[in-house]
C-alpha positions, 0 to 999 in steps of 0.5 A: 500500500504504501508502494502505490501512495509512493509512486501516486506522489511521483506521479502528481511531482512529474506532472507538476515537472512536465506542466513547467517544461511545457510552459518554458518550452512555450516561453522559450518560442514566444521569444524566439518568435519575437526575435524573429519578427523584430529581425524581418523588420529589421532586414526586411529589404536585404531579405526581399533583395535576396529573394528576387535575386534568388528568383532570377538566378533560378529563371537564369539558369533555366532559360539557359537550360532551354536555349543550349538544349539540342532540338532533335528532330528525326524525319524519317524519308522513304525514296524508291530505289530502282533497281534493274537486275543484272542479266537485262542491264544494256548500258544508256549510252544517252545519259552517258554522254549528257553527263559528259564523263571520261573514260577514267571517271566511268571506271571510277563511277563502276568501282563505286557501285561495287562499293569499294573504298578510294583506297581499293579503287586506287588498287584496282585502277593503279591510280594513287588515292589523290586521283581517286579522290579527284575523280570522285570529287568530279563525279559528284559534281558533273552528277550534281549529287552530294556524296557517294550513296546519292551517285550510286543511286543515281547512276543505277536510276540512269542505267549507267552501271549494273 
């Protein structure tokens, strides 16, 4: 008996305990939120400079993000490829002489749709590579194409090579 009258004491001393480390805790806020409010008015400028300057370095930094990010398009084009099969193949002879092309640039333009490299045409033809690469240059431009893929095309739509 005398054990629950011992610890029912204890008890009401711990509640008395915690009401005041309640009541100092609320204290101990309402001054620091008192500080706090007398430091805003205080600074209330530099703080307000501060996060407009927060906020532009932040529309900074992603307008910058915007601009510099790559615009990736992917077009895809279907072309029609014509394609004449071996055993029908009789050279146009038209075309030939419309491109005005020499002897050297024909044979160069026939190893091209083999697709051989300027170094395997060089050896087949005993050219050195500049000559190969010059001749090239000279089939682009009298086919009036860009690169090799679009002279093989072409060559083949004119019936210039098998």
């Amino acid at each position: 008996m005398k054990t629950i009258v011992f610890i029912r004491q204890k008890l009401k001393s711990a509640k008395s305990v915690f009401l005041y480390a309640v009541l100092m805790a609320l204290l101990v806020f309402a001054l620091k939120w008192m500080q706090w409010k007398y430091l805003i008015v205080d600074h209330s400028v530099d703080i307000y400079v501060g996060l407009i300057a927060v906020f532009f370095t932040l529309l900074g930094i992603w307008v910058a993000s915007q601009l510099t990010k790559p615009k990736i398009e992917t077009v895809v084009v279907e072309k029609q490829v014509y394609v004449v099969s071996p055993e029908s193949f009789v050279l146009n002879e038209v075309e030939l002489a419309k491109l005005n092309l020499t002897t050297r640039e024909y044979e160069v333009l026939q190893q091209l749709s083999k697709g051989l490299s300027n170094a395997e045409i060089g050896e087949q033809l005993f050219l050195s590579l500049s000559t190969v690469k010059t001749h090239v240059s000279n089939l682009l431009f009298k086919m009036d194409v860009k690169n090799r893929t679009q002279a093989i095309e072409k060559a083949k739509r004119l019936r210039l090579t098998p």
